[in-house]
mmCIF file of the N, C-alpha and C atoms, coordinates in Angstrom:
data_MODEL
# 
_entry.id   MODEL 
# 
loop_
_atom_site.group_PDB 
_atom_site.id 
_atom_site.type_symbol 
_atom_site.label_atom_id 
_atom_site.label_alt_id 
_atom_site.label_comp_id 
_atom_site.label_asym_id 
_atom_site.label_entity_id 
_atom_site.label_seq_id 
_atom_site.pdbx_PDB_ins_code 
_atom_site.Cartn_x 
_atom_site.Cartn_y 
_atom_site.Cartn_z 
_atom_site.occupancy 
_atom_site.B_iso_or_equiv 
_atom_site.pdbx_formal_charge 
_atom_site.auth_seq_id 
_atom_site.auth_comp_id 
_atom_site.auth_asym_id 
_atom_site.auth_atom_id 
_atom_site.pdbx_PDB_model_num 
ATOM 1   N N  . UNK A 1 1  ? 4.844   21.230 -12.443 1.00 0.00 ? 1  UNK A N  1 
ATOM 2   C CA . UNK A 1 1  ? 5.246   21.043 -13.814 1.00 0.00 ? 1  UNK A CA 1 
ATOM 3   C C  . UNK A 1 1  ? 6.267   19.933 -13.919 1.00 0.00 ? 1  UNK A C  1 
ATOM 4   N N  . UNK A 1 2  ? 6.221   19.465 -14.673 1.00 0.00 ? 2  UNK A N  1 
ATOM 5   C CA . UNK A 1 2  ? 7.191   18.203 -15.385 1.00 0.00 ? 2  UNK A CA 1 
ATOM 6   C C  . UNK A 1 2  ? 8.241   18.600 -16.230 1.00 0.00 ? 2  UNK A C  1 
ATOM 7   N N  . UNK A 1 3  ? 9.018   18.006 -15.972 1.00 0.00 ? 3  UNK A N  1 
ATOM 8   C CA . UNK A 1 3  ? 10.754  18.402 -16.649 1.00 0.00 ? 3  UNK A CA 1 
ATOM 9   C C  . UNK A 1 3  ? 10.975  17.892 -17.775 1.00 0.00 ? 3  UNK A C  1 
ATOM 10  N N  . UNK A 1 4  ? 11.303  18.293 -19.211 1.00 0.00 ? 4  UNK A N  1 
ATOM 11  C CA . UNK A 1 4  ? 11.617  17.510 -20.429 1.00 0.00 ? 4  UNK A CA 1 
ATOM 12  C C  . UNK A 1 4  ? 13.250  16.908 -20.019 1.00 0.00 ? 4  UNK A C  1 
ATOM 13  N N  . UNK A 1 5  ? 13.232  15.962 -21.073 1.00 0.00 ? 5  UNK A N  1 
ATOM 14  C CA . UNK A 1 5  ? 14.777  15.243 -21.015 1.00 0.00 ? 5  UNK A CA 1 
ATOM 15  C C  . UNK A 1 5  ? 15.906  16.349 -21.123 1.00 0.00 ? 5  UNK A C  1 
ATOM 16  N N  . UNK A 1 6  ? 15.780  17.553 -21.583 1.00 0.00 ? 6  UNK A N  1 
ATOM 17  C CA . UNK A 1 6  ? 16.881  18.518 -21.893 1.00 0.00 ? 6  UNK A CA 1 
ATOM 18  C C  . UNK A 1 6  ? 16.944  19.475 -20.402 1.00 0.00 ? 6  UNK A C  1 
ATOM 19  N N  . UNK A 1 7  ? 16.138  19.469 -19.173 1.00 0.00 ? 7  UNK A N  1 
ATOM 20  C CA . UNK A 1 7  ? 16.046  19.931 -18.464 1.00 0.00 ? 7  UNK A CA 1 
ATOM 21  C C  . UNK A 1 7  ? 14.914  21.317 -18.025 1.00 0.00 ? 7  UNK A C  1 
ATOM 22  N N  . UNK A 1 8  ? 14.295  21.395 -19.598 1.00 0.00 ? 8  UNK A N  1 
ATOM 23  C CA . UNK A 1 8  ? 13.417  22.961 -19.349 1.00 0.00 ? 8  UNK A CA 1 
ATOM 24  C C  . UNK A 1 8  ? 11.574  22.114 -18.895 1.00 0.00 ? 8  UNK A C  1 
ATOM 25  N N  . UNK A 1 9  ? 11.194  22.877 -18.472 1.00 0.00 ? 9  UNK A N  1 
ATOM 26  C CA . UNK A 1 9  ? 9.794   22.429 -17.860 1.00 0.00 ? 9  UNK A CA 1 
ATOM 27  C C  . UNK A 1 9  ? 8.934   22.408 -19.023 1.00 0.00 ? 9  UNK A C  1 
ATOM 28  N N  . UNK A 1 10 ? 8.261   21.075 -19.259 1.00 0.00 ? 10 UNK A N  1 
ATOM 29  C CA . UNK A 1 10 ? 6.984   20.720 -20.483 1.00 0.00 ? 10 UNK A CA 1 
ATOM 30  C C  . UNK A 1 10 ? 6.158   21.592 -20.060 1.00 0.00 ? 10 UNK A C  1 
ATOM 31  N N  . UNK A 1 11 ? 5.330   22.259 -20.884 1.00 0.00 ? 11 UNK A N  1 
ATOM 32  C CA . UNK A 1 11 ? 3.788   22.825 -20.844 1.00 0.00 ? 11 UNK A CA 1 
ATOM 33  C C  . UNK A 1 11 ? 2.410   21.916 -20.435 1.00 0.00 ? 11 UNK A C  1 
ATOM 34  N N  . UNK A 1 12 ? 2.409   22.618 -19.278 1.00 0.00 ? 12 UNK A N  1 
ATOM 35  C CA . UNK A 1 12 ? 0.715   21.252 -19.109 1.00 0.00 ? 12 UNK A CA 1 
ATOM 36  C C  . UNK A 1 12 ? -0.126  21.440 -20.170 1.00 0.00 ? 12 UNK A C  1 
ATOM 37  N N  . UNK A 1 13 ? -0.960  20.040 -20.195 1.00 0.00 ? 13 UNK A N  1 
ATOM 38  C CA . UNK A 1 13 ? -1.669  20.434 -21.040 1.00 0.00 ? 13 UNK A CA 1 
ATOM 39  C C  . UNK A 1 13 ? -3.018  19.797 -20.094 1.00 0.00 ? 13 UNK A C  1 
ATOM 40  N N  . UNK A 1 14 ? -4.617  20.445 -20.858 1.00 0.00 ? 14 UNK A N  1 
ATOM 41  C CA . UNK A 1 14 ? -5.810  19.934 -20.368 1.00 0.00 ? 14 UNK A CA 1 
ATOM 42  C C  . UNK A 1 14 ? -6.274  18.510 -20.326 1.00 0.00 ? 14 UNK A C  1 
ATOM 43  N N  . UNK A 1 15 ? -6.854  18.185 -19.667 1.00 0.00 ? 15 UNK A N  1 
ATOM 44  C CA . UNK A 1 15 ? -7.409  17.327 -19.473 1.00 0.00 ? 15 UNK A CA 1 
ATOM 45  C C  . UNK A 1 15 ? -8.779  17.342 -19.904 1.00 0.00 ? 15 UNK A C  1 
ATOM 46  N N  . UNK A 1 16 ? -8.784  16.643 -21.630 1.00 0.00 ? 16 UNK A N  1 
ATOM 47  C CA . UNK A 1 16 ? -10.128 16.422 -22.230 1.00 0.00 ? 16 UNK A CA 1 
ATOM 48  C C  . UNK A 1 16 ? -10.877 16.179 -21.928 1.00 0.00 ? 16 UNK A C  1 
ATOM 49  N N  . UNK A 1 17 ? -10.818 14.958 -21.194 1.00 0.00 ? 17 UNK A N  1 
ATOM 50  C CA . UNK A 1 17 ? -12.070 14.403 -20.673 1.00 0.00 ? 17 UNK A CA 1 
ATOM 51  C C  . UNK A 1 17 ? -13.068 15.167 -19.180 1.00 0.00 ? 17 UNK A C  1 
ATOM 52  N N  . UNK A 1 18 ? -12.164 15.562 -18.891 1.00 0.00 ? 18 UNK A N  1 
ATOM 53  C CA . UNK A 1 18 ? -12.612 16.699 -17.433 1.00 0.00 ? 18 UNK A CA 1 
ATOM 54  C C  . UNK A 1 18 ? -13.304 17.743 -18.369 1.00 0.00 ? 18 UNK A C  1 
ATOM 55  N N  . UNK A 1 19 ? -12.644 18.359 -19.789 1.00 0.00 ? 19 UNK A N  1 
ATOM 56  C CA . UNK A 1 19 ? -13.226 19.178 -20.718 1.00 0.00 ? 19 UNK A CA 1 
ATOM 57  C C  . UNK A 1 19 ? -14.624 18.991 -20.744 1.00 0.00 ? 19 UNK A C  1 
ATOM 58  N N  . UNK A 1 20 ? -14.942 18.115 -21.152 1.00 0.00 ? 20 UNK A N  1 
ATOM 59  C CA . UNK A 1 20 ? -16.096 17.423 -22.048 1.00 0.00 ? 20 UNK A CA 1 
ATOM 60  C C  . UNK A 1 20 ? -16.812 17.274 -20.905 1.00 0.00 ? 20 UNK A C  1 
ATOM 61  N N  . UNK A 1 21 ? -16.110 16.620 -20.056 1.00 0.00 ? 21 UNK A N  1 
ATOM 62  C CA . UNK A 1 21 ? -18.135 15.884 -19.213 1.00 0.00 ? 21 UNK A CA 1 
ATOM 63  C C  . UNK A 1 21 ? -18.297 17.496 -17.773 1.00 0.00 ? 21 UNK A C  1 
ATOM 64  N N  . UNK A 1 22 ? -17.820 18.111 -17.725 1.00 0.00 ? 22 UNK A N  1 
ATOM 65  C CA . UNK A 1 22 ? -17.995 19.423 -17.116 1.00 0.00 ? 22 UNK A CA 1 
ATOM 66  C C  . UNK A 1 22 ? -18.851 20.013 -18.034 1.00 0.00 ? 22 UNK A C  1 
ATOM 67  N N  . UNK A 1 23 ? -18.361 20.488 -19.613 1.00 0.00 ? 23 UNK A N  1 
ATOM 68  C CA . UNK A 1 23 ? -19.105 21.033 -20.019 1.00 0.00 ? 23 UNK A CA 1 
ATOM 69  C C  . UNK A 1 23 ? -20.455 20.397 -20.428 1.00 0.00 ? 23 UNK A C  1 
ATOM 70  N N  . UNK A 1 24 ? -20.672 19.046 -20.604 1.00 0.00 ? 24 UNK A N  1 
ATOM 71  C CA . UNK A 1 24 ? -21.610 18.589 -20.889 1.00 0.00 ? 24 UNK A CA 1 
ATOM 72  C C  . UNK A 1 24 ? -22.515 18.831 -19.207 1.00 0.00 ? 24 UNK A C  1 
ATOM 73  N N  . UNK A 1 25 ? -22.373 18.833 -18.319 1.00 0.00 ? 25 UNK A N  1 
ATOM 74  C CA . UNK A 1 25 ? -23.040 18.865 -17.055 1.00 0.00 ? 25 UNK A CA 1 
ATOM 75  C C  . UNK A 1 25 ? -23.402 20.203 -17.095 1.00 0.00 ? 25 UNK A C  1 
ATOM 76  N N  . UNK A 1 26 ? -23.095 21.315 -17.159 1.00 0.00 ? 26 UNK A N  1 
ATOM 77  C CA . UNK A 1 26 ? -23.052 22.289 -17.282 1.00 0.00 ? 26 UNK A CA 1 
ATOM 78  C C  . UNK A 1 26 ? -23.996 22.583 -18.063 1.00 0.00 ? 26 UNK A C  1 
ATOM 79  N N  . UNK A 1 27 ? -23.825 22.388 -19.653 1.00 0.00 ? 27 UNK A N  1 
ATOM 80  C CA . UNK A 1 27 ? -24.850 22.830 -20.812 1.00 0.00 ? 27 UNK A CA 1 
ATOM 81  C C  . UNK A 1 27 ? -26.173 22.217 -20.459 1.00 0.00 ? 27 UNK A C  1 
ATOM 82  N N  . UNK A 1 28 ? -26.148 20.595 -20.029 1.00 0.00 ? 28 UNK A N  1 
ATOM 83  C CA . UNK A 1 28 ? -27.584 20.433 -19.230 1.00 0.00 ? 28 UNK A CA 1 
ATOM 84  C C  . UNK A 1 28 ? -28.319 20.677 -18.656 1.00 0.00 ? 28 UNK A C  1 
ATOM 85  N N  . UNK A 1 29 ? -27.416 21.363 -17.221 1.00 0.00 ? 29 UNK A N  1 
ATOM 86  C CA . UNK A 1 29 ? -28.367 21.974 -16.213 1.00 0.00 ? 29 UNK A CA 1 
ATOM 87  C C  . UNK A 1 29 ? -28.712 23.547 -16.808 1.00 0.00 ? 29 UNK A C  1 
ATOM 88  N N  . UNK A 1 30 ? -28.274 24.272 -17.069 1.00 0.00 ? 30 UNK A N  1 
ATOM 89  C CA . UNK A 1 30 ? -28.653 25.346 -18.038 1.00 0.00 ? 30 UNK A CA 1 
ATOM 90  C C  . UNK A 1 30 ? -29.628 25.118 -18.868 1.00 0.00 ? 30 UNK A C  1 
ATOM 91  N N  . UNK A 1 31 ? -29.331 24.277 -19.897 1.00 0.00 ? 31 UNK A N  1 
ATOM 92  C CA . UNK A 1 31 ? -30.893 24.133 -20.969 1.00 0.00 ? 31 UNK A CA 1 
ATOM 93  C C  . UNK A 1 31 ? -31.980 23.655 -19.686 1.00 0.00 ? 31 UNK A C  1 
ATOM 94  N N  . UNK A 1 32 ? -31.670 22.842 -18.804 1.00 0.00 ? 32 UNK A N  1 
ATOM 95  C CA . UNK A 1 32 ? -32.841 22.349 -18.048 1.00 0.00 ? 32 UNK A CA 1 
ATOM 96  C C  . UNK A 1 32 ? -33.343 23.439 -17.172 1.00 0.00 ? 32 UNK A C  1 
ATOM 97  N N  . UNK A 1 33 ? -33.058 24.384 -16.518 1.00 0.00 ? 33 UNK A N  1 
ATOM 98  C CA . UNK A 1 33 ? -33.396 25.703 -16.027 1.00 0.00 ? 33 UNK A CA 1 
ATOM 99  C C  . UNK A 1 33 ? -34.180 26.860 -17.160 1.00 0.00 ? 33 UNK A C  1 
ATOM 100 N N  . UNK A 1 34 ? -33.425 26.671 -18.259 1.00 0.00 ? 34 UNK A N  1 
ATOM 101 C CA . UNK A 1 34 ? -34.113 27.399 -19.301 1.00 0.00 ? 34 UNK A CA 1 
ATOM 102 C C  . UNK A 1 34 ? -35.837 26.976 -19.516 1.00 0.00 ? 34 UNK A C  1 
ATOM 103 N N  . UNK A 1 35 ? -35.689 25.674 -19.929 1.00 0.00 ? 35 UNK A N  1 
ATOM 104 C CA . UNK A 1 35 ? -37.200 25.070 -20.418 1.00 0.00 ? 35 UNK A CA 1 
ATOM 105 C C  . UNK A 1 35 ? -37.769 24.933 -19.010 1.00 0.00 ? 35 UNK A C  1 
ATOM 106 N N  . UNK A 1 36 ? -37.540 25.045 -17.690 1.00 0.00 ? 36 UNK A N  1 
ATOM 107 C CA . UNK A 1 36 ? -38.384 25.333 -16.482 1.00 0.00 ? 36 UNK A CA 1 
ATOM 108 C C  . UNK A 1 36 ? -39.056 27.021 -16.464 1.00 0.00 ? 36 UNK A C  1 
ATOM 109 N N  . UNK A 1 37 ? -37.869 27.731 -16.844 1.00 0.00 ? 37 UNK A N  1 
ATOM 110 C CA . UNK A 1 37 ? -38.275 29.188 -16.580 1.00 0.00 ? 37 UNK A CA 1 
ATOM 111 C C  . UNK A 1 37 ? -39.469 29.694 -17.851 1.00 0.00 ? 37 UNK A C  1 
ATOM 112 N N  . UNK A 1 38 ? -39.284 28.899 -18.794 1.00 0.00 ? 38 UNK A N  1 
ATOM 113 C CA . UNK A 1 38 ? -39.942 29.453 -20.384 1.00 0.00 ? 38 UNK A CA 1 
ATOM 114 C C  . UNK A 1 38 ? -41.991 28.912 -19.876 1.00 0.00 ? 38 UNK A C  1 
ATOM 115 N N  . UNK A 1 39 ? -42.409 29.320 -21.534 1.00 0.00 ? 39 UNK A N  1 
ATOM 116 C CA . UNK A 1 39 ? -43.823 28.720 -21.144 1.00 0.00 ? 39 UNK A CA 1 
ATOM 117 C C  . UNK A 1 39 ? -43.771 27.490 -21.630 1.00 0.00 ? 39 UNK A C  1 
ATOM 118 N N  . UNK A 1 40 ? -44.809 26.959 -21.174 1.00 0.00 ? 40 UNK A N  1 
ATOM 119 C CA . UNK A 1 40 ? -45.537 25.588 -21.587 1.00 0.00 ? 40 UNK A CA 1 
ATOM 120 C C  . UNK A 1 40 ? -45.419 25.305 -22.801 1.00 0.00 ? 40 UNK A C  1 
ATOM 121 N N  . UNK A 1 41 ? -45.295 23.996 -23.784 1.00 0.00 ? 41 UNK A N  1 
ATOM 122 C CA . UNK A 1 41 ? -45.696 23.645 -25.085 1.00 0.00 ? 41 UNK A CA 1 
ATOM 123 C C  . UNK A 1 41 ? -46.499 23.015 -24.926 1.00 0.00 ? 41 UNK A C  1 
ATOM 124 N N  . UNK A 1 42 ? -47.635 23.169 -25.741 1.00 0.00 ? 42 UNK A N  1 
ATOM 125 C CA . UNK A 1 42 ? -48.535 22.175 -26.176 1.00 0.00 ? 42 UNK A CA 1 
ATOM 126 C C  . UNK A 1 42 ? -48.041 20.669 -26.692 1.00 0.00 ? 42 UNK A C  1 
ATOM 127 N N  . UNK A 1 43 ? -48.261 19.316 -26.067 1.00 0.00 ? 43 UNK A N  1 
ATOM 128 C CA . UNK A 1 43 ? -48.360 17.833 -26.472 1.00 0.00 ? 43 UNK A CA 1 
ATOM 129 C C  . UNK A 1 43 ? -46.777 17.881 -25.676 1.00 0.00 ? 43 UNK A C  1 
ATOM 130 N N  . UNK A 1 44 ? -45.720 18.665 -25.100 1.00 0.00 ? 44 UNK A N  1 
ATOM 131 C CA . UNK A 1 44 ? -44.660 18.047 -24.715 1.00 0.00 ? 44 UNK A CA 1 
ATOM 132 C C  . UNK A 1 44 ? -44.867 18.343 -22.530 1.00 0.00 ? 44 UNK A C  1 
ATOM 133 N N  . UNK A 1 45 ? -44.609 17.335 -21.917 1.00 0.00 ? 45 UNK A N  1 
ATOM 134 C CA . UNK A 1 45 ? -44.816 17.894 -20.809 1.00 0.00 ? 45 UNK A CA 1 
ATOM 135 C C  . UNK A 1 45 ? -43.442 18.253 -20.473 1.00 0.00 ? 45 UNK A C  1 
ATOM 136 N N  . UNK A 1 46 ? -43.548 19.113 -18.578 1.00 0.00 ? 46 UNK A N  1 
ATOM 137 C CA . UNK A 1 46 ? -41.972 19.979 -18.558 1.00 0.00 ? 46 UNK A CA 1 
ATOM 138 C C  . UNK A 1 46 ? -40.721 19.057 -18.288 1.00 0.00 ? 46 UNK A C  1 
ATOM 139 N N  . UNK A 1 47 ? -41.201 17.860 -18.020 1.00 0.00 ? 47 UNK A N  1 
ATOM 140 C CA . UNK A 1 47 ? -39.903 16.780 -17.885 1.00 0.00 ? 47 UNK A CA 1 
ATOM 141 C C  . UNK A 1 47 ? -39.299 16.958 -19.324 1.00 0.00 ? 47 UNK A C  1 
ATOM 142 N N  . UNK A 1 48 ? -40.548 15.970 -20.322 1.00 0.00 ? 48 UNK A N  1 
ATOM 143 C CA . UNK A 1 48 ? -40.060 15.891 -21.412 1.00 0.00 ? 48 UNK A CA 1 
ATOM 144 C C  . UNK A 1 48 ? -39.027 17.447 -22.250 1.00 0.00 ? 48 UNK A C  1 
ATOM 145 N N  . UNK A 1 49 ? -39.485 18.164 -21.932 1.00 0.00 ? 49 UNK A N  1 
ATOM 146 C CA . UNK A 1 49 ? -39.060 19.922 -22.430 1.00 0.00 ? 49 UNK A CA 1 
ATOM 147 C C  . UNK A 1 49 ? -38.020 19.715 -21.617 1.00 0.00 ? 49 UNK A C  1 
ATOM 148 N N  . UNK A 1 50 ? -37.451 19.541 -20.522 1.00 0.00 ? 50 UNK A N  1 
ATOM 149 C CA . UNK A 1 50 ? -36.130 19.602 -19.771 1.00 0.00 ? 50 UNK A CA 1 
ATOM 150 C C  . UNK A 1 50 ? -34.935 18.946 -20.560 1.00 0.00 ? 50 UNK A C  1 
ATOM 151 N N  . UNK A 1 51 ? -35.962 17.667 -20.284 1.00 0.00 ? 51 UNK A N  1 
ATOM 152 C CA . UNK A 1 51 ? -34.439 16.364 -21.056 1.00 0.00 ? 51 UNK A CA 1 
ATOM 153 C C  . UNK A 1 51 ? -34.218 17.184 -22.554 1.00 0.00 ? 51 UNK A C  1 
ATOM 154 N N  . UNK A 1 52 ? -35.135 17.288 -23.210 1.00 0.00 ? 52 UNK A N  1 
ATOM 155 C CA . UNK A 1 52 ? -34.829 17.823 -24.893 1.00 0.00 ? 52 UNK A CA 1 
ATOM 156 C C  . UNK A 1 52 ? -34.158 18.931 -24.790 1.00 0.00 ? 52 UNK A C  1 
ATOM 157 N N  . UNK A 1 53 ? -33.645 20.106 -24.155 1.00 0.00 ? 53 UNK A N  1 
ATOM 158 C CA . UNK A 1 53 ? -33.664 21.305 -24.003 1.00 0.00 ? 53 UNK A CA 1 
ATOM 159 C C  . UNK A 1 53 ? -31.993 20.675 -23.098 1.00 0.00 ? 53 UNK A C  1 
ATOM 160 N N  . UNK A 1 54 ? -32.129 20.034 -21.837 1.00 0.00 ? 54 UNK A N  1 
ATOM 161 C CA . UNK A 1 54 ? -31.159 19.799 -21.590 1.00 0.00 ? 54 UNK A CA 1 
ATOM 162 C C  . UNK A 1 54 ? -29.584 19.042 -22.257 1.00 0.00 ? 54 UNK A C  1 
ATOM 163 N N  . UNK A 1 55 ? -30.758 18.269 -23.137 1.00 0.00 ? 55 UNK A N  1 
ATOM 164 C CA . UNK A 1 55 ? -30.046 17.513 -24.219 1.00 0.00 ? 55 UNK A CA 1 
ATOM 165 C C  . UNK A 1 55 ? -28.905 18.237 -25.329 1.00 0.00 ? 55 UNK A C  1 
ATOM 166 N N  . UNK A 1 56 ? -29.793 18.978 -25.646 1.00 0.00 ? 56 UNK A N  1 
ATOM 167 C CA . UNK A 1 56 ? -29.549 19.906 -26.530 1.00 0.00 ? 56 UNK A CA 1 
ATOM 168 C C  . UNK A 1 56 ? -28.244 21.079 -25.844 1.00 0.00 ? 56 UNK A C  1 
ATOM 169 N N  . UNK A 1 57 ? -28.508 21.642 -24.438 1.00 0.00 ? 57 UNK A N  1 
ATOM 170 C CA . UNK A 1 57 ? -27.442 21.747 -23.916 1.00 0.00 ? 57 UNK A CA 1 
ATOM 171 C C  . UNK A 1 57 ? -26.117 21.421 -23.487 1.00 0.00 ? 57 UNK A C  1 
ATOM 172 N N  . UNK A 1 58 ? -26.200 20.124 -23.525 1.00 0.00 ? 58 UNK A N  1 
ATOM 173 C CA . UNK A 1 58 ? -24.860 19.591 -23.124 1.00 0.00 ? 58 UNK A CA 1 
ATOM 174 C C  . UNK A 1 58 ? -24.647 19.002 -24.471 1.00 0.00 ? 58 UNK A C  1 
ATOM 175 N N  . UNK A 1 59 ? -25.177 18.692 -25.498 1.00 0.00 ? 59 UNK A N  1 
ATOM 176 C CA . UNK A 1 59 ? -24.323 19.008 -26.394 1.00 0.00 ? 59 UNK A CA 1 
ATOM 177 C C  . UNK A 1 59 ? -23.323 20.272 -27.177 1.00 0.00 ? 59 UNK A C  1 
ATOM 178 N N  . UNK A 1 60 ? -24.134 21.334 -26.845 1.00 0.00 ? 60 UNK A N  1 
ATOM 179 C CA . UNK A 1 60 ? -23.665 22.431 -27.145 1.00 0.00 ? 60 UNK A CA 1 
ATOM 180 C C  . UNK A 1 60 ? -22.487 22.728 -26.047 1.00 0.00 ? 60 UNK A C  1 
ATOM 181 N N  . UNK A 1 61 ? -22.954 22.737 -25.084 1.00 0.00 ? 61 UNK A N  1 
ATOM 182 C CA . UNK A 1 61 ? -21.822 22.735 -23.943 1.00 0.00 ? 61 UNK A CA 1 
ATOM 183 C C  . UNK A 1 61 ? -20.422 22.000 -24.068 1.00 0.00 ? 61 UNK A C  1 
ATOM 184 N N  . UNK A 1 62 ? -21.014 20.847 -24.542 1.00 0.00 ? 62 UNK A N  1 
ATOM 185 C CA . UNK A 1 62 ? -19.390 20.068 -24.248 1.00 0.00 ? 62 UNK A CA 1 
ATOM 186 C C  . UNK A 1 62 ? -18.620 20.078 -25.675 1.00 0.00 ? 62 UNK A C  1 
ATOM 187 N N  . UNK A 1 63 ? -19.383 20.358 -26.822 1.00 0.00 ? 63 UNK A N  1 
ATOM 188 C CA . UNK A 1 63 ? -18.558 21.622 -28.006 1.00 0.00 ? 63 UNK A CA 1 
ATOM 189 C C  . UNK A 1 63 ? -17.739 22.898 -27.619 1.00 0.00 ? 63 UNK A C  1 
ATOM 190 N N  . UNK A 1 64 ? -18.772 23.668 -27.199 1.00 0.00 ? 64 UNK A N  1 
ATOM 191 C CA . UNK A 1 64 ? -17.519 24.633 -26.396 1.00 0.00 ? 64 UNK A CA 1 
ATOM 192 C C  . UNK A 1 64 ? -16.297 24.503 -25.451 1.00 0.00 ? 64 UNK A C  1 
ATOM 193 N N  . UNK A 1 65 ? -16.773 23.586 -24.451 1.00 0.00 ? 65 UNK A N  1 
ATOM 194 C CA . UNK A 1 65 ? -15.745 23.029 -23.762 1.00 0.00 ? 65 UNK A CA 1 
ATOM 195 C C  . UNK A 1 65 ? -14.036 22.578 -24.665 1.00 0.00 ? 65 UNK A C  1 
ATOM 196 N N  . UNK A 1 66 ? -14.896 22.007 -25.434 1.00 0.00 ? 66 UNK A N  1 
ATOM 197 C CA . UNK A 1 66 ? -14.009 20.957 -26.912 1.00 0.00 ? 66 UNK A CA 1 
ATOM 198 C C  . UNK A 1 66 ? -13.075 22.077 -27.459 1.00 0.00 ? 66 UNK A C  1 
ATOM 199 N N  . UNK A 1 67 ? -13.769 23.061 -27.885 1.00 0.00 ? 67 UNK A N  1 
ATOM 200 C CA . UNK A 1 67 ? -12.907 24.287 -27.944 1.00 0.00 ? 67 UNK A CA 1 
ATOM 201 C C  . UNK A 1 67 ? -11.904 25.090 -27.553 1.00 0.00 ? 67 UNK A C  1 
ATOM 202 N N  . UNK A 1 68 ? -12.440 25.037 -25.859 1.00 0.00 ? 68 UNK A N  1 
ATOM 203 C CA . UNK A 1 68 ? -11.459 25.611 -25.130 1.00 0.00 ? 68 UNK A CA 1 
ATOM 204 C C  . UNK A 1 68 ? -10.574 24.707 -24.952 1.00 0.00 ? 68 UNK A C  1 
ATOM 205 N N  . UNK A 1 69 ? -10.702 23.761 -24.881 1.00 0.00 ? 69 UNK A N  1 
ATOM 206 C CA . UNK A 1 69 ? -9.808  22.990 -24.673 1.00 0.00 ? 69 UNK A CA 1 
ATOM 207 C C  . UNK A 1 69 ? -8.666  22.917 -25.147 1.00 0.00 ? 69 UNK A C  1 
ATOM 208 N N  . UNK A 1 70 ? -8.681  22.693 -26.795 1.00 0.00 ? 70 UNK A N  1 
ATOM 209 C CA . UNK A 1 70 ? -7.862  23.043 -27.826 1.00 0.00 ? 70 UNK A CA 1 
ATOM 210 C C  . UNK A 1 70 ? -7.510  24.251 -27.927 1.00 0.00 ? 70 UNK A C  1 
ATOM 211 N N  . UNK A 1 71 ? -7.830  25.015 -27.468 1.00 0.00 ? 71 UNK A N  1 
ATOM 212 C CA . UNK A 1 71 ? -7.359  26.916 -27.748 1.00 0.00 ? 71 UNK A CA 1 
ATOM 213 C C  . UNK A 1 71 ? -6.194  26.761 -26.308 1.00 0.00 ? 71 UNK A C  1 
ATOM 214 N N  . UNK A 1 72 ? -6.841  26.124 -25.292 1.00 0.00 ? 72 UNK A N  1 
ATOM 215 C CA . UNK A 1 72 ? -5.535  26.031 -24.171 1.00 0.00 ? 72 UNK A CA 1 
ATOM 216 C C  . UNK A 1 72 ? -4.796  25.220 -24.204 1.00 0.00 ? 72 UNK A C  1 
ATOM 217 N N  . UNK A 1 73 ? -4.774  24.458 -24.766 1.00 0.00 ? 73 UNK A N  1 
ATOM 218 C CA . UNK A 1 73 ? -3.683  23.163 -25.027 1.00 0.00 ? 73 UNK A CA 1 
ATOM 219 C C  . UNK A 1 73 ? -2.375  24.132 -26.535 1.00 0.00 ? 73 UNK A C  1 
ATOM 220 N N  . UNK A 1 74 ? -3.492  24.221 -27.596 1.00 0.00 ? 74 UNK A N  1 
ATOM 221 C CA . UNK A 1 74 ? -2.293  25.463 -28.466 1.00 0.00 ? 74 UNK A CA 1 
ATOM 222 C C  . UNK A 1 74 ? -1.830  26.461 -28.093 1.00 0.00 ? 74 UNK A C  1 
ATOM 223 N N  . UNK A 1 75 ? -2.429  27.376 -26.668 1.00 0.00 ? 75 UNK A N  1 
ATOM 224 C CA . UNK A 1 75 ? -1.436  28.023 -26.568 1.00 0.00 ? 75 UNK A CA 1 
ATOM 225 C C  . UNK A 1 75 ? -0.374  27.660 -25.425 1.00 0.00 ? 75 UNK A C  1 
ATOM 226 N N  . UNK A 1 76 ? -0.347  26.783 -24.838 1.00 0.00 ? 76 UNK A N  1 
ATOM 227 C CA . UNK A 1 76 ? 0.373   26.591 -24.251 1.00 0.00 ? 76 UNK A CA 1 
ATOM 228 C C  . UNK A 1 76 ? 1.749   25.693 -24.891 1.00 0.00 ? 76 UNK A C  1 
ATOM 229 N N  . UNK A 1 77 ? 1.371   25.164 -25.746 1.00 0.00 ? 77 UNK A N  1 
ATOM 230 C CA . UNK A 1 77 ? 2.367   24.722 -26.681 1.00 0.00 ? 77 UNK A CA 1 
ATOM 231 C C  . UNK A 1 77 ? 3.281   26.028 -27.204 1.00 0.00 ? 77 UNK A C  1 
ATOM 232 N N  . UNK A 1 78 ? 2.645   26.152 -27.617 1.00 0.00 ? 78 UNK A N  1 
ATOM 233 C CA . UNK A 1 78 ? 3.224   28.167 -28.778 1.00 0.00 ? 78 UNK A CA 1 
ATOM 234 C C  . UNK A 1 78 ? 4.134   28.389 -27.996 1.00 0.00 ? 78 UNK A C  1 
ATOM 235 N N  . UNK A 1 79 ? 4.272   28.283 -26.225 1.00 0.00 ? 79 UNK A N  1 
ATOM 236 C CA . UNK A 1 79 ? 5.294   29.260 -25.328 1.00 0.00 ? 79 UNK A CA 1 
ATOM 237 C C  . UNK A 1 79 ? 6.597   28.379 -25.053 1.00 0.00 ? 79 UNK A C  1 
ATOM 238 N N  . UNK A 1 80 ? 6.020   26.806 -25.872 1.00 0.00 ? 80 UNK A N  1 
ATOM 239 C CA . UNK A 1 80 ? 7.924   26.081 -25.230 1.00 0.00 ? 80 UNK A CA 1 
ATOM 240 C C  . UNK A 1 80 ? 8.351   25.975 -26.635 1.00 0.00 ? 80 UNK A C  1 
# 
């Protein structure tokens, strides 16, 4: 921990960007396991169903991430 000018220890805070591209890696490989395990669509093949599905995951993913992020960064503020 890091020391403020008055002597009491600052609150860490997250690191957004570690936030975001974790959860975006994350929500990808998940949607991409999902559309492997599911059935077939007609006119899309399972690559194409991965990337869309994966896509779609790491966006959702690195929203949540985005979230936590901010929920741990405010509360760690709240305690100095």
């Amino acid at each position: 921990m890091t020391t403020s000018p008055d002597g009491r220890s600052a609150p860490r805070t997250p690191n957004f960007k570690r936030f975001l591209i974790t959860g975006a890696f994350l929500g990808f490989v998940i949607g991409a396991v999902i559309s492997f395990m599911g059935d077939d669509v007609r006119g899309y093949s399972a690559t194409t169903a991965a990337l869309f599905l994966g896509a779609l995951g790491a966006m959702l993913g690195a929203g949540l991430a985005g979230i936590l992020g901010i929920v741990l960064d405010r509360s760690g503020r709240d305690r100095s």
